[in-house]
C-alpha positions, 0 to 999 in steps of 0.5 A: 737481312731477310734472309738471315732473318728466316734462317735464325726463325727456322733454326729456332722452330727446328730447335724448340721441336727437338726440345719437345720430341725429346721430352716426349721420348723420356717421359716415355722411357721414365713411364715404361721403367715406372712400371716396376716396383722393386726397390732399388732395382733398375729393370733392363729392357730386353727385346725377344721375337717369339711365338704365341703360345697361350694368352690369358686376357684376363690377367694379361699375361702372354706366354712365349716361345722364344729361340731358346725354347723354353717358355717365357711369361710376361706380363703387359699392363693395360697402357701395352701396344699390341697385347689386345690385337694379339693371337695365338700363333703369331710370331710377335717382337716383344720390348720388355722389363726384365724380371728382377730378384727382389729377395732370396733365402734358402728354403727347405724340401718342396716347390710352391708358387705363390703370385701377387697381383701388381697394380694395374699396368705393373709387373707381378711379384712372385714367390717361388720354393725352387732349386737354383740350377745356375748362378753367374756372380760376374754377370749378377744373375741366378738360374731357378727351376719352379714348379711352372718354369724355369727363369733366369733372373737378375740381382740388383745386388751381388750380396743376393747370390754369395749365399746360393750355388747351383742345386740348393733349394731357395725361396725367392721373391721376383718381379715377373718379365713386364711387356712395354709394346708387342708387335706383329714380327710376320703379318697374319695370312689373312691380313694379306688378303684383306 
């Protein structure tokens, strides 16, 4: 009875700490998706291993160079690991919420740029004039070039896109790329001499 006894007690202890690690896990998967304000739009996480390329600790922005080459902004709230331990140079993994169109017209001549601050630990709208360069309707998602960078974003809704091709000019709202956690990729040199 004993032994029978200890078992039941120890598959209940093991139970009930499943119970609370998996409530820990989605209270922070559902933080790291309330970050960003679109409305009706579900961000997906992404994952990047790039260089450092510029920082700007005062808005918390970190600018990357990823495989593809192009330089990529995200944005990374004060609540994000590893952003206030990151330098220039290094090569860093980068769990982030991708951006989201959030609305899109056709627009006249010109580029312009204009940023709205996100609340703290939030992604960033953006409004952009730029020129569509790609548009994918299978998989959702519209390619613009503006006047800082080129980024590829996703439509929650295919009804975005049908009145955009490739070469027209548009103004386009969005959220910017949002980090989650930074981490090293390769340790530092002079961290191997510490």
């Amino acid at each position: 009875m004993t032994v029978v006894g200890n078992a039941i007690r120890r598959k209940r202890v093991v139970t009930k700490l499943g119970l609370v690690i998996a409530a820990w896990v989605g209270a922070a998967f559902v933080a790291a998706f309330a970050q960003q304000p679109t409305a009706g739009a579900v961000a997906k996480v992404a994952r990047m291993t790039a260089k450092v390329e510029a920082l700007d600790r005062a808005a918390r922005v970190i600018t990357l160079r990823g495989p593809k080459g192009a330089p990529s902004t995200i944005t990374a709230g004060h609540d994000v690991r590893g952003f206030d331990h990151t330098r220039v140079g290094d090569f860093v993994v980068v769990r982030y919420l991708e951006p989201v169109l959030v609305d899109i017209t056709k627009s006249g001549s010109g580029m312009g740029e204009r940023v709205a601050a996100g609340t703290d630990g939030a992604a960033r709208k953006v409004t952009v004039v730029a020129e569509v360069v790609a548009k994918d309707a299978r998989k959702r998602t519209v390619t613009l070039r503006g006047p800082r960078q080129t980024v590829e974003l996703r439509a929650p809704r295919a009804e975005q896109l049908k009145l955009v091709a490739p070469g027209d000019r548009v103004e386009a709202t969005y959220t910017e790329a949002a980090a989650i956690s930074i981490e090293l990729a390769v340790s530092r040199p002079d961290d191997a001499k510490k």
